[in-house]
Backbone bond lengths (Angstrom), bond angles and torsions (degrees), N, CA, C in turn:
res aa  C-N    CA-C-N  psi(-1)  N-CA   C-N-CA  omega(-1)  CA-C   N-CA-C  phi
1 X - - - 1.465 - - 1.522 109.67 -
2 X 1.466 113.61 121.76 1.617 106.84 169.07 1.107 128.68 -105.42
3 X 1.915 112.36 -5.74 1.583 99.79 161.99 1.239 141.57 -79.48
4 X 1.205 106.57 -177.98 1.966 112.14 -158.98 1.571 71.23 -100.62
5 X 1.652 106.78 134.23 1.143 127.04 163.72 1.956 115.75 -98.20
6 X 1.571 103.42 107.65 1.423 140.24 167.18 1.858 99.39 -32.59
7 X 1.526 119.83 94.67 1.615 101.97 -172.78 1.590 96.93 -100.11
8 X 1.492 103.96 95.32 1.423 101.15 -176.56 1.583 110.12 -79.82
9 X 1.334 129.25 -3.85 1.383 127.22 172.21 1.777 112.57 -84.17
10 X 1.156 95.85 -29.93 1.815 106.46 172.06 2.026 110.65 -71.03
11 X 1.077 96.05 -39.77 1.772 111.26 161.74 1.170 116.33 -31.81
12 X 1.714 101.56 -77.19 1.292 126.85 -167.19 1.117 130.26 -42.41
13 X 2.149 93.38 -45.89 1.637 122.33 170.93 1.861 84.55 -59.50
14 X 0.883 144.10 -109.13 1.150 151.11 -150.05 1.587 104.53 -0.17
15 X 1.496 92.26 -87.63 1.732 98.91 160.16 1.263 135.92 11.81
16 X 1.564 92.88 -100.43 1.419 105.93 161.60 1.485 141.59 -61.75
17 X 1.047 114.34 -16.28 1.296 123.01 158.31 1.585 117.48 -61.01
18 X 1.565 109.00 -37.19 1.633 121.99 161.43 1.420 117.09 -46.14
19 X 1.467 101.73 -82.87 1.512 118.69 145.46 1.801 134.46 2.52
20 X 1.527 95.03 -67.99 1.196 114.13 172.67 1.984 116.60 -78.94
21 X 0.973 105.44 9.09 1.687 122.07 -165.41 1.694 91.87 -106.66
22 X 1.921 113.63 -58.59 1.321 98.64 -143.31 1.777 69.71 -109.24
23 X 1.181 137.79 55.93 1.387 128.75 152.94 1.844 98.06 -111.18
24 X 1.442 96.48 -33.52 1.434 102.42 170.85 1.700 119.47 -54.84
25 X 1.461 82.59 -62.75 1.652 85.25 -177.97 2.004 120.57 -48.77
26 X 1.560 103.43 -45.60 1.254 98.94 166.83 1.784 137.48 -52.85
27 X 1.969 94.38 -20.52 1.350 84.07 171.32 1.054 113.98 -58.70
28 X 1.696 108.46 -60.86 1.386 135.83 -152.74 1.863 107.53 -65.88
29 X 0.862 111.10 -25.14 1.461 115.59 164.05 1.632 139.16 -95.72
30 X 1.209 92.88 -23.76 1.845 104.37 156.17 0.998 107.16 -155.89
31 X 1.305 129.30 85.40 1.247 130.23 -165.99 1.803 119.44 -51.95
32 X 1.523 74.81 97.53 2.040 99.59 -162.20 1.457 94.95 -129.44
33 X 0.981 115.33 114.53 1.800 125.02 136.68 1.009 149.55 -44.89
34 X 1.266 162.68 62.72 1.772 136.42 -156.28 1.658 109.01 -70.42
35 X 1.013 119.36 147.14 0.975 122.53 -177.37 2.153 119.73 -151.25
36 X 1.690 91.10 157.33 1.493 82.08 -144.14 1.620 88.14 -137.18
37 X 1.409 129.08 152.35 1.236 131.10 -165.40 1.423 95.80 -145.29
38 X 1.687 111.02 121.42 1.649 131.86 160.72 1.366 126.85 -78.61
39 X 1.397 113.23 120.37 1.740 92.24 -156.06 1.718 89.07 -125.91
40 X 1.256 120.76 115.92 1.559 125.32 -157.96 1.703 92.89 -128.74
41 X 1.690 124.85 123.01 0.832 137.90 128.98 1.601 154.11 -58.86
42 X 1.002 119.88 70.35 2.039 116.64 176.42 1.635 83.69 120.97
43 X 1.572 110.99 -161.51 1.035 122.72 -165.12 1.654 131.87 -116.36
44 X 1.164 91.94 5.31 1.972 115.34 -163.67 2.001 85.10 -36.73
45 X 1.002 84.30 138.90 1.917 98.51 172.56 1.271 105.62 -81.93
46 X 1.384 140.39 -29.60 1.210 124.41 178.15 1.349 124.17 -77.83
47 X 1.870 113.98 -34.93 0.957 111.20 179.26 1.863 105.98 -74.25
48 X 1.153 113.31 -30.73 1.809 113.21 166.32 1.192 113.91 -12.82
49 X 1.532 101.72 -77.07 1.756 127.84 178.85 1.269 118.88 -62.15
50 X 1.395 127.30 -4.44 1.525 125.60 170.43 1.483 108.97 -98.60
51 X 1.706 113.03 -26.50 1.258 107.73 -174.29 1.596 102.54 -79.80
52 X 1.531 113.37 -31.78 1.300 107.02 -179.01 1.436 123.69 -67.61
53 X 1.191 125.88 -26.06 1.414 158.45 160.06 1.438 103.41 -26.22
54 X 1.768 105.32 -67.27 1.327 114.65 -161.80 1.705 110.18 -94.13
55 X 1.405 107.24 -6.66 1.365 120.76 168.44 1.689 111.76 -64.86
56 X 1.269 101.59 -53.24 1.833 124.56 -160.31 1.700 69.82 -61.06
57 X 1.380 125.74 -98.26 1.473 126.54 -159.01 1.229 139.30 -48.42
58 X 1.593 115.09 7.67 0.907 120.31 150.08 1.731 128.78 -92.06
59 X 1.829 104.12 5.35 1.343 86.86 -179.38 1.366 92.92 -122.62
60 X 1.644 132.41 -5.44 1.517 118.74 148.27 1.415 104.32 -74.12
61 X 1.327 136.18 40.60 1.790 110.71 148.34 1.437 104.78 -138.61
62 X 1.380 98.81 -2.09 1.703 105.64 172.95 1.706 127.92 87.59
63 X 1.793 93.31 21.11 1.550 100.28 162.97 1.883 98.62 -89.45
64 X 1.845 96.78 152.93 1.203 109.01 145.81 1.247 137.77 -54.78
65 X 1.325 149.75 125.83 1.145 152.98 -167.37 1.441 112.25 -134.00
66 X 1.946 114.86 142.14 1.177 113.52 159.79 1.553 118.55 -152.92
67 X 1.555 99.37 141.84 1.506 96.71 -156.51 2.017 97.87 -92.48
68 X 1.036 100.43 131.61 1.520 93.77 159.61 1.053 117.27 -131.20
69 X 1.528 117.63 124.22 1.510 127.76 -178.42 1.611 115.26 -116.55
70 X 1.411 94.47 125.24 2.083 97.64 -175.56 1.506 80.37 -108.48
71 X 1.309 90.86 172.52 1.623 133.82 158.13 1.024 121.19 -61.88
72 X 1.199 126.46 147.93 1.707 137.67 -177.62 1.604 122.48 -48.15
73 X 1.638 84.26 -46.00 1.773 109.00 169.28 1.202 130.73 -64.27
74 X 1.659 112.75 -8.01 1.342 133.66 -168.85 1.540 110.08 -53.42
75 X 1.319 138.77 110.57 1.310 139.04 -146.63 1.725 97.20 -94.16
76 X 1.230 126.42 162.53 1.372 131.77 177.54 1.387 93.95 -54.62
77 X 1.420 128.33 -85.81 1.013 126.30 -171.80 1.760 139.23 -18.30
78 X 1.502 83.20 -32.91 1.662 101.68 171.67 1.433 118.13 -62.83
79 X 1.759 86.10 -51.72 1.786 88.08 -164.95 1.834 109.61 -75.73
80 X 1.378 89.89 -24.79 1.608 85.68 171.88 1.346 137.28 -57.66
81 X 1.813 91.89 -31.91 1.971 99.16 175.49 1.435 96.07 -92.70
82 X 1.366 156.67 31.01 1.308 134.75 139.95 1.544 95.79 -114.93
83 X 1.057 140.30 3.15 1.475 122.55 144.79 1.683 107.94 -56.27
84 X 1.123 114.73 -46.92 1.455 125.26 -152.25 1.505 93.75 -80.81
85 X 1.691 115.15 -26.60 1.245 95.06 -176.22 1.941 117.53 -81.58
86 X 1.990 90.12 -12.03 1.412 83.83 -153.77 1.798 85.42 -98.38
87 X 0.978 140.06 37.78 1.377 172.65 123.08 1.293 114.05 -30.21
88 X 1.601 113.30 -59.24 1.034 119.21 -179.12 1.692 131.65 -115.76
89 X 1.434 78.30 0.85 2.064 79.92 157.29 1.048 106.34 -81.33
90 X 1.841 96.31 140.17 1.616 106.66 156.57 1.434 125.45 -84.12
91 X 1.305 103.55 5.13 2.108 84.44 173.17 1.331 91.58 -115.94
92 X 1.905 124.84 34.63 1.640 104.75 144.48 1.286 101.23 -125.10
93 X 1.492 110.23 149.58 1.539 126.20 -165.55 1.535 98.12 -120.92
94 X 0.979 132.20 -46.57 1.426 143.52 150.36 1.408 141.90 -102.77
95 X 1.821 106.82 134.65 1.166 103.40 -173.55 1.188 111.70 -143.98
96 X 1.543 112.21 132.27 1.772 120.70 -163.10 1.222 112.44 -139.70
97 X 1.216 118.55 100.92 1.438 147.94 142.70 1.696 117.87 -18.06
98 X 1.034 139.27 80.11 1.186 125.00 176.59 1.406 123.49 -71.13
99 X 1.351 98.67 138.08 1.795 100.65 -174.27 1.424 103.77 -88.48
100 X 1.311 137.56 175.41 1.652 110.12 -0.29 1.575 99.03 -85.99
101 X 1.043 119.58 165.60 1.432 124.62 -172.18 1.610 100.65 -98.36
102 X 1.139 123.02 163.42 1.573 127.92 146.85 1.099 138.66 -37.33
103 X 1.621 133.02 103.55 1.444 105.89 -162.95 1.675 133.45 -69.03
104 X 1.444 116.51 36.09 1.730 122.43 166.12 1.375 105.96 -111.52
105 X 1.251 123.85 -14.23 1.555 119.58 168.89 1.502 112.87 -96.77
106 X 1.108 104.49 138.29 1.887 128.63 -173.47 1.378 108.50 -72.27
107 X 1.425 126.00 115.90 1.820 118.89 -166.78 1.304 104.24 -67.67
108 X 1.695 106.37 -58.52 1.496 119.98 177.36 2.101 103.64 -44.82
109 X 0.787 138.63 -64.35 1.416 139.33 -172.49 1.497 98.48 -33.92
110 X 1.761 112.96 -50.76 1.461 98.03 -143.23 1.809 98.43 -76.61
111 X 1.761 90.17 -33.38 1.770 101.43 -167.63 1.848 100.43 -57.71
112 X 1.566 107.79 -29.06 2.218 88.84 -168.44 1.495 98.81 -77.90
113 X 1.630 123.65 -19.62 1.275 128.28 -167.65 1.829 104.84 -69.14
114 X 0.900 116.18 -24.44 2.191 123.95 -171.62 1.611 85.33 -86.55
115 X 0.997 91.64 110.76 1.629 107.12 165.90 1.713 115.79 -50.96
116 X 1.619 128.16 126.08 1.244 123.08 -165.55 1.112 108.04 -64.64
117 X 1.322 152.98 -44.73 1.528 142.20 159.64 1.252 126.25 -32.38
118 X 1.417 114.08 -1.57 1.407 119.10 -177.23 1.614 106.84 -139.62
119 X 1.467 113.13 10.13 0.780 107.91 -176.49 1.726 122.51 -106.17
120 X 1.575 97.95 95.30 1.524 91.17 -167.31 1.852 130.85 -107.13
121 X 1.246 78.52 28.95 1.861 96.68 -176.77 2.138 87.75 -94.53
122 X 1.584 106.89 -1.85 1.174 93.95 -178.62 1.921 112.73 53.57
123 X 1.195 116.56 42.73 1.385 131.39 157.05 1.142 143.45 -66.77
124 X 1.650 103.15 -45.71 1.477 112.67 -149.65 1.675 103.42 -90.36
125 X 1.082 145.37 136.52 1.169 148.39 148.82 1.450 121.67 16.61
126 X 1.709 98.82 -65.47 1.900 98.36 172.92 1.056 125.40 -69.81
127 X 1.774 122.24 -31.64 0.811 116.71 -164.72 2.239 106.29 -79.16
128 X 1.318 94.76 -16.48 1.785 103.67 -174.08 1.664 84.64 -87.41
129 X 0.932 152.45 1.00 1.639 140.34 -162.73 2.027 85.53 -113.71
130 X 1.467 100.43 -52.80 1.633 100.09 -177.32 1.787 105.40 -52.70
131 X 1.430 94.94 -62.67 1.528 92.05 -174.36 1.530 120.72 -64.01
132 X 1.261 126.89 -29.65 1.717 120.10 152.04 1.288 124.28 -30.99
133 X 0.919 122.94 -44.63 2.027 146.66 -146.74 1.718 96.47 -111.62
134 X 1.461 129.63 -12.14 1.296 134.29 -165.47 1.622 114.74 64.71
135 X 1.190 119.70 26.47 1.565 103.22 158.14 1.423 127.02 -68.68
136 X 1.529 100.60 151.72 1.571 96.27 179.91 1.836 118.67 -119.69
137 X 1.348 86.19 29.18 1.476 86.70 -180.00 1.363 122.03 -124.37
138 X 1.617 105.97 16.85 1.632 129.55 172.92 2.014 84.78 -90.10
139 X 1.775 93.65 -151.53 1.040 119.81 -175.29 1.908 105.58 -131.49
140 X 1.552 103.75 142.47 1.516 107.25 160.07 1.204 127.19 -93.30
141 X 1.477 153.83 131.80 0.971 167.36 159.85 0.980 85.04 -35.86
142 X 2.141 116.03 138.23 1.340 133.53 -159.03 1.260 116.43 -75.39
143 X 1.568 108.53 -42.96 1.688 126.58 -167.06 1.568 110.43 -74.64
144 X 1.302 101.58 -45.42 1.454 108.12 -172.27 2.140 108.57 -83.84
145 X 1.165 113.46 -5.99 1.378 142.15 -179.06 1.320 110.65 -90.25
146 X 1.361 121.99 -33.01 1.238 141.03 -154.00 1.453 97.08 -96.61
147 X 1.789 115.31 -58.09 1.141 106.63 -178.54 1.616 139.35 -84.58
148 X 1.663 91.05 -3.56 1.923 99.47 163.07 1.341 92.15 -63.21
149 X 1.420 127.58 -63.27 1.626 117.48 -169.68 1.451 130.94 -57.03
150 X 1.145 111.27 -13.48 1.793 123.67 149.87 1.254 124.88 -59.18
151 X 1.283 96.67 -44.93 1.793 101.26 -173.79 1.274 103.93 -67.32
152 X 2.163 106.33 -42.02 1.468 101.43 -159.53 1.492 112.91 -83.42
153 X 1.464 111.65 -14.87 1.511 108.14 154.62 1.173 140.57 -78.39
154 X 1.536 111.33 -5.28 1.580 115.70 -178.69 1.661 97.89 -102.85
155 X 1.350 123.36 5.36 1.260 121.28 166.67 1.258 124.20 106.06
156 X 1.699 105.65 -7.92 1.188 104.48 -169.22 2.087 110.46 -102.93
157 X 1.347 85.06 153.48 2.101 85.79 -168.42 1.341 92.14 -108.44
158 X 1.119 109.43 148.43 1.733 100.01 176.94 1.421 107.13 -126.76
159 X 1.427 98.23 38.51 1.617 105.78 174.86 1.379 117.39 -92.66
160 X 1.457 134.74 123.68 1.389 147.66 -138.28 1.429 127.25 58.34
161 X 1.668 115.30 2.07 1.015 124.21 179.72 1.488 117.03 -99.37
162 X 1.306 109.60 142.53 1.555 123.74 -171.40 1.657 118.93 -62.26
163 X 1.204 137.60 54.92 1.519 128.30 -170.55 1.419 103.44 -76.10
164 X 1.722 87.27 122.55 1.564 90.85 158.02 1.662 128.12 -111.49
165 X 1.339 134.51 121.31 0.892 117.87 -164.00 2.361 112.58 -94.49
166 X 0.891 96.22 122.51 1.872 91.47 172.36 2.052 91.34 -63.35
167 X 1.122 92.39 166.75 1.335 121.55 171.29 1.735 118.84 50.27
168 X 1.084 147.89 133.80 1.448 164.55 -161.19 1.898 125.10 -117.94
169 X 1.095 95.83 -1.68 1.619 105.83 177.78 1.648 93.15 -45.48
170 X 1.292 102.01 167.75 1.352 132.17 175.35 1.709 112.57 -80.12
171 X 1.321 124.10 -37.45 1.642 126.15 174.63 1.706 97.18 -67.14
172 X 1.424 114.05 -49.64 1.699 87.78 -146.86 1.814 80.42 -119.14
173 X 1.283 97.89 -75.47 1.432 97.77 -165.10 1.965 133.01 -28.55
174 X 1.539 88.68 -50.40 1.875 86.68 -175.22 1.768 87.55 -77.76
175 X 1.189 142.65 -80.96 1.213 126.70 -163.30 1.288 122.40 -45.50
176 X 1.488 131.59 -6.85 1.382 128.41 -175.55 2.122 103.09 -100.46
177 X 1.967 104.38 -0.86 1.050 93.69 177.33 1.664 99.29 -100.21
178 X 1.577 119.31 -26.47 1.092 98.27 172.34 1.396 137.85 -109.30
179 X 1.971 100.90 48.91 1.098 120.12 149.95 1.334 122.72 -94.81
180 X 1.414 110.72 -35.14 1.438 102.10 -177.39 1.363 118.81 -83.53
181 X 1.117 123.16 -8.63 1.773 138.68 167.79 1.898 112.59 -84.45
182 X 1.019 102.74 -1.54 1.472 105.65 151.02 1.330 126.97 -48.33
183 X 1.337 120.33 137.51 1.792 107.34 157.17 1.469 111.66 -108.41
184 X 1.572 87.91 107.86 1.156 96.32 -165.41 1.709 103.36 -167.22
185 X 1.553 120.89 137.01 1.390 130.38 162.93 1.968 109.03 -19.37
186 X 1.133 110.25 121.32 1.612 107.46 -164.63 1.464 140.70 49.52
187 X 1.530 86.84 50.49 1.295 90.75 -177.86 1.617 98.33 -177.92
188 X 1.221 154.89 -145.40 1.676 152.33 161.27 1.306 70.46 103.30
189 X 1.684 172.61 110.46 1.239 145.76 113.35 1.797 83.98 -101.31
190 X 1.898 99.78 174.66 1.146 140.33 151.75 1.685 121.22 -55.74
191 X 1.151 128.57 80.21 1.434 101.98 -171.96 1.310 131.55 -111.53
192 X 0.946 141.04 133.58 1.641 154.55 -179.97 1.411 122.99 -104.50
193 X 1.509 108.23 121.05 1.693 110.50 175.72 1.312 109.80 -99.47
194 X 1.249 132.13 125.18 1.452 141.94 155.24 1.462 117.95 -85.07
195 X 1.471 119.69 124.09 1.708 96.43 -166.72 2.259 73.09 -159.90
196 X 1.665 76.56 -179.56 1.417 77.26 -161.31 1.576 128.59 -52.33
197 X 1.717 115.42 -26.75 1.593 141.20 177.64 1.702 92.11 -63.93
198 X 1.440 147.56 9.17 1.145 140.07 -167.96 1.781 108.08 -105.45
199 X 1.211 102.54 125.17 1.619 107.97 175.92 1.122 99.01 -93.26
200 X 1.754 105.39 122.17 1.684 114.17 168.81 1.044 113.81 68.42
201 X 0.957 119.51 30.56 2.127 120.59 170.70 1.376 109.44 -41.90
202 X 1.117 139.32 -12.33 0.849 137.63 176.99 1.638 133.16 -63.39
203 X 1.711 98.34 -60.36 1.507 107.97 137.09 1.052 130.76 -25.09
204 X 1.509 124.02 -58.37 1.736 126.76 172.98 1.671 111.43 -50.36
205 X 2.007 105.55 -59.17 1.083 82.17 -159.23 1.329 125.47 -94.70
206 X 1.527 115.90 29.52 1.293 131.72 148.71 1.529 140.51 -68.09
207 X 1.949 108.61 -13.74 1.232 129.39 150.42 1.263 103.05 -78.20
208 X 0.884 136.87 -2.19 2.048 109.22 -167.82 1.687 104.57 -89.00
209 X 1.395 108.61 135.88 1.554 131.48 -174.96 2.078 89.62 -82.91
210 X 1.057 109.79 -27.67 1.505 125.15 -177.63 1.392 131.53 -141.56
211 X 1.267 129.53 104.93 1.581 135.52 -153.55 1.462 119.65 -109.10
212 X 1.155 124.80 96.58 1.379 121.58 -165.29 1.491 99.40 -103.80
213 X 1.421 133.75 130.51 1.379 146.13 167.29 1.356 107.28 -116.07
214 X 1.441 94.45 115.06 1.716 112.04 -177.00 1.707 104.49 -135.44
215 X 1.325 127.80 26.61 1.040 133.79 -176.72 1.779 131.42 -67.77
216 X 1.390 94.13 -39.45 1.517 119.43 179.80 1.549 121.02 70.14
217 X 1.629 84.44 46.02 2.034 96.32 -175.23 1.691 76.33 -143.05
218 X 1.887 81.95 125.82 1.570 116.43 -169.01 1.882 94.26 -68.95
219 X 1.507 112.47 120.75 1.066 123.14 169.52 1.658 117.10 68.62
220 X 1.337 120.32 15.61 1.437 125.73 -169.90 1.495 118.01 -56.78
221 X 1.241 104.15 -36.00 2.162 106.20 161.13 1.188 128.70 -60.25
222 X 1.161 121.68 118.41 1.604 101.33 167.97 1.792 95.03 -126.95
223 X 1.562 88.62 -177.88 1.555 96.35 -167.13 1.646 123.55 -49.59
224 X 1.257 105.00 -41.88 1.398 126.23 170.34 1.691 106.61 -36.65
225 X 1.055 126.28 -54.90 1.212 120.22 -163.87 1.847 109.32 -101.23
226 X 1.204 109.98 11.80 1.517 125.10 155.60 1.511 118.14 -74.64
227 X 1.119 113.37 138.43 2.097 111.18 157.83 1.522 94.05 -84.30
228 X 1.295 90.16 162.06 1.422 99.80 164.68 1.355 141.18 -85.51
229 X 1.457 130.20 128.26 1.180 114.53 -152.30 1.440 128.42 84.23
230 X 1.605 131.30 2.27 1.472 155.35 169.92 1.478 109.74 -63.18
231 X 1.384 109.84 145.07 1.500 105.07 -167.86 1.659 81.72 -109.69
232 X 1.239 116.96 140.03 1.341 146.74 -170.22 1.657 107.04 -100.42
233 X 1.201 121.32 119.42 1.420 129.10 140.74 1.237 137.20 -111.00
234 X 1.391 107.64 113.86 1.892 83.83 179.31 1.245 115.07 -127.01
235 X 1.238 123.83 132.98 1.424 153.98 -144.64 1.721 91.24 -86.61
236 X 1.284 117.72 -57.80 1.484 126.25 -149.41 1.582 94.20 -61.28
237 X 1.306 99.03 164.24 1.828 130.62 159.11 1.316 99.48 -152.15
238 X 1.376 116.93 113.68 1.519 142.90 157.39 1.698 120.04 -98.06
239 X 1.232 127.85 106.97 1.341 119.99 165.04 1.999 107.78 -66.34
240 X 1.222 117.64 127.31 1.359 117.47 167.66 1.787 95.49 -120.60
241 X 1.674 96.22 167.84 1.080 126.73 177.84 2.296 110.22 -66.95
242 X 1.088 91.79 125.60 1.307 90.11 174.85 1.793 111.86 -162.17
243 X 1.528 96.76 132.42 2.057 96.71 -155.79 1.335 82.61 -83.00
244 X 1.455 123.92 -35.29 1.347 106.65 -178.64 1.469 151.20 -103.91
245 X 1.407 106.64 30.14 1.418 125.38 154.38 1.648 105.74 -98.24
246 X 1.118 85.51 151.29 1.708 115.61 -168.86 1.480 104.23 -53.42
247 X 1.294 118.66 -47.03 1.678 108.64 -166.01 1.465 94.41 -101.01
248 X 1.728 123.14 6.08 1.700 109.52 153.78 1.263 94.98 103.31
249 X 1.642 133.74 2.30 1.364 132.90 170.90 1.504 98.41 -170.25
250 X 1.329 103.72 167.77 1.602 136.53 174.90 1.636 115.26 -141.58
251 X 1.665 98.24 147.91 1.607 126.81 179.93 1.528 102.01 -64.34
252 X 1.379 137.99 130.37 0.931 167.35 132.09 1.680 132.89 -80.67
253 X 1.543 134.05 112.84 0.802 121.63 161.04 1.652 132.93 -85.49
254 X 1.418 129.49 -149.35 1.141 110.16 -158.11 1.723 94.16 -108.70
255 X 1.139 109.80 14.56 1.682 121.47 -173.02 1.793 94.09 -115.93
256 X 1.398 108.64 142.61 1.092 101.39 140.75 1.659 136.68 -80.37
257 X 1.013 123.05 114.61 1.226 131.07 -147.40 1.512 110.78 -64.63
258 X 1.177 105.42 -80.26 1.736 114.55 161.70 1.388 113.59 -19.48
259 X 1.285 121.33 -46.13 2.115 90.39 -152.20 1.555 84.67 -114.25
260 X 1.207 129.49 -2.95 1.684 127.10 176.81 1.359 102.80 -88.57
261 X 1.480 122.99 -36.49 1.692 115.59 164.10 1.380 115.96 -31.50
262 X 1.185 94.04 -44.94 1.959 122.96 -173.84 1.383 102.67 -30.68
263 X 1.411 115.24 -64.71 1.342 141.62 -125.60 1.835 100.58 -116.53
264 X 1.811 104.83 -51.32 1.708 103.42 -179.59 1.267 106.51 -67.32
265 X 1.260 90.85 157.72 1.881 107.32 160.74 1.584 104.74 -76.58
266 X 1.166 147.50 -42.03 1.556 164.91 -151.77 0.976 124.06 -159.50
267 X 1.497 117.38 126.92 1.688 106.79 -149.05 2.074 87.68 -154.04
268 X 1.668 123.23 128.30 0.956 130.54 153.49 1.418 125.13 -69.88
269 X 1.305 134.05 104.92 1.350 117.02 162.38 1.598 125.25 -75.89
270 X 1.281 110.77 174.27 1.202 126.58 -173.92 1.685 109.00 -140.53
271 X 1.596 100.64 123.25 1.626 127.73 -2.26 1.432 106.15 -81.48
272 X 1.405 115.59 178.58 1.329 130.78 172.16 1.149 133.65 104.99
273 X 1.842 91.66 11.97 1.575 110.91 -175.08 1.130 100.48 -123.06
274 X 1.589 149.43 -107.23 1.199 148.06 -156.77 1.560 111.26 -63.56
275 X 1.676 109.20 -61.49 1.242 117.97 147.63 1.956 127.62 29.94
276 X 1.439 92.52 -100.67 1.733 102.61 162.31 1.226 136.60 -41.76
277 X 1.505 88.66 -41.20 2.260 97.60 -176.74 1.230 90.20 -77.49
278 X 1.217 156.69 -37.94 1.575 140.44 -171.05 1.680 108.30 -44.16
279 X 1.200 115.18 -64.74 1.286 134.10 172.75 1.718 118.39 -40.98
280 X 1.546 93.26 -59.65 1.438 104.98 -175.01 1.844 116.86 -67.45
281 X 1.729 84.50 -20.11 1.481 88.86 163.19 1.410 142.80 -83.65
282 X 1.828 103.86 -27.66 1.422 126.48 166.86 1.738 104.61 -54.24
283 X 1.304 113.10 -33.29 1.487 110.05 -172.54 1.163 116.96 -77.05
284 X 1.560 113.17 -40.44 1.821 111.95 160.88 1.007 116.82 -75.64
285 X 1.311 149.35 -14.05 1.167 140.29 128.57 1.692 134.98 -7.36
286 X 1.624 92.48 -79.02 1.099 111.90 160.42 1.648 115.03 -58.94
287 X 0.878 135.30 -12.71 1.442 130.24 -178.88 1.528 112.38 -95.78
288 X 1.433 101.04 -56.50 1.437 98.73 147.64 1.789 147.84 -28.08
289 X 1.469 91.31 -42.96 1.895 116.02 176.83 1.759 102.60 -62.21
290 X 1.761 102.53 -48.10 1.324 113.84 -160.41 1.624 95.53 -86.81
291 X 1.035 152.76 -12.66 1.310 159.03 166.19 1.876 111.60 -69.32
292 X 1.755 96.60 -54.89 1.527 87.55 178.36 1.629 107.78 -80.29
293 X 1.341 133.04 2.71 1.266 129.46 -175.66 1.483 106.28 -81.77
294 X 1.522 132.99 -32.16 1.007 155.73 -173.82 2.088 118.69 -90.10
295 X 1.334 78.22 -21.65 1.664 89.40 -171.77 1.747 111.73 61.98
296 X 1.288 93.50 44.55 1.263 109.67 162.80 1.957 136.05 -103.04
297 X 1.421 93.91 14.50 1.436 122.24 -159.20 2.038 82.43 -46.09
298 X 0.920 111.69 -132.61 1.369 126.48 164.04 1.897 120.79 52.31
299 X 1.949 89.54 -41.16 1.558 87.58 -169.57 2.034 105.80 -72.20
């Protein structure tokens, strides 16, 4: 393997350790909190472990946190009046809805209902209209937020450079193209979407100076459709089948990992690459929310 492996869990620590510095300082200087509320519907096990995830790290960096968990049966109406209520507390600055929702509740309803100042999954309408247009006084979506700050900590600028991103969803893909098409410090690149309506993507993503795979098809890159020397991101986590790991499967990203190492100059694995900054980003986020709530933007 000759690429430089992307340590997005060593990042993250970075981060949060930031994070965890100026949440401090805000106690100790106005004794202020940020604080952030998980709002989880039914029982899906995966989303369980993400809410718990983002629970645990908010109380090693010293935000407030609160989990609220309904029932499956939980009617729109419900979740709408404790959005509305948690709307109007002041010791929550953020509030995140975990998807996927139930299919009798409306996604779009719940996301315009979270007030945009609190809205730090970067969801709501204004805040995707601010961040289109380059404002900086909305919020960025975590994943696609997460990985400008990879690049821009692993050194790399992707300004004049060709990024192409696989996949177009609404979480990572369209907002991660119109971040990097910004003019703006980490970011000015070239950018290209490959998504399924694409003839011959392949061609494309053999120009890219920068390769983002956000597709959510376990191992869908292979070397062939790399340049050589391309700095690699990959967005995906796929559970596949495997008799011989212990719990009966393994994490997969959307690259094959092995023989594209081969070939990139810089390469994220999975997990331990994109992964972390999601999180580490929800927390500046949230710190952020609780900063402009205070008119404390500045520190």
């Amino acid at each position: 393997m000759s690429a430089t492996i992307i340590n997005g869990k060593q990042i993250a620590t970075q981060l949060n350790n930031e994070t965890a510095r100026e949440v401090a300082g805000l106690a100790r200087d106005y004794n202020f909190q940020p604080g952030l509320a998980v709002v989880l519907i039914g029982d899906n096990p995966a989303s369980q472990v993400y809410v718990g995830m983002k629970v645990r790290k908010c109380r090693e960096l010293g935000i407030y946190s609160e989990q609220h968990i309904l029932p499956e049966k939980t009617s729109q109406q419900e979740l709408l009046q404790l959005i509305t209520k948690l709307n109007r507390e002041s010791i929550i600055h953020g509030i995140l809805v975990q998807f996927p929702l139930p299919a009798h509740i409306d996604q779009e309803a719940v996301v315009a209902a979270i007030n945009p100042g609190k809205d730090v999954d970067c969801f709501h309408p204004e805040n995707v209209g601010k961040m289109l247009i380059g404002k900086q006084d909305g919020f960025f979506p975590c994943t696609p937020y997460g990985v400008l700050v990879l690049l821009e900590r692993s050194g790399i600028n992707p300004r004049g450079k060709h990024a192409v991103i696989i996949g177009r969803s609404n979480i990572v893909g369209k907002p991660l193209l119109a971040l990097l098409i910004q003019k703006t410090a980490g970011a000015n690149a070239t950018v290209t979407c490959v998504h399924s309506g694409t003839t011959d993507p392949t061609t494309i993503t053999r120009q890219a100076d920068i390769l983002i795979a956000a597709i959510g098809r376990p191992e869908f890159v292979t070397a062939d459709m790399v340049k050589p020397g391309a700095v690699i991101i990959d967005v995906g986590i796929n559970r596949i089948t495997d008799s011989v790991a212990a719990k009966g499967y393994r994490l997969v990203g959307d690259v094959q990992f092995d023989e594209v190492a081969n070939k990139a100059s810089m390469i994220t694995p999975v997990p331990g690459g994109v992964g972390p900054m999601t999180i580490a980003m929800l927390m500046q986020n949230t710190l952020k929310a609780a900063k402009f709530s205070r008119d404390l933007r500045t520190l």
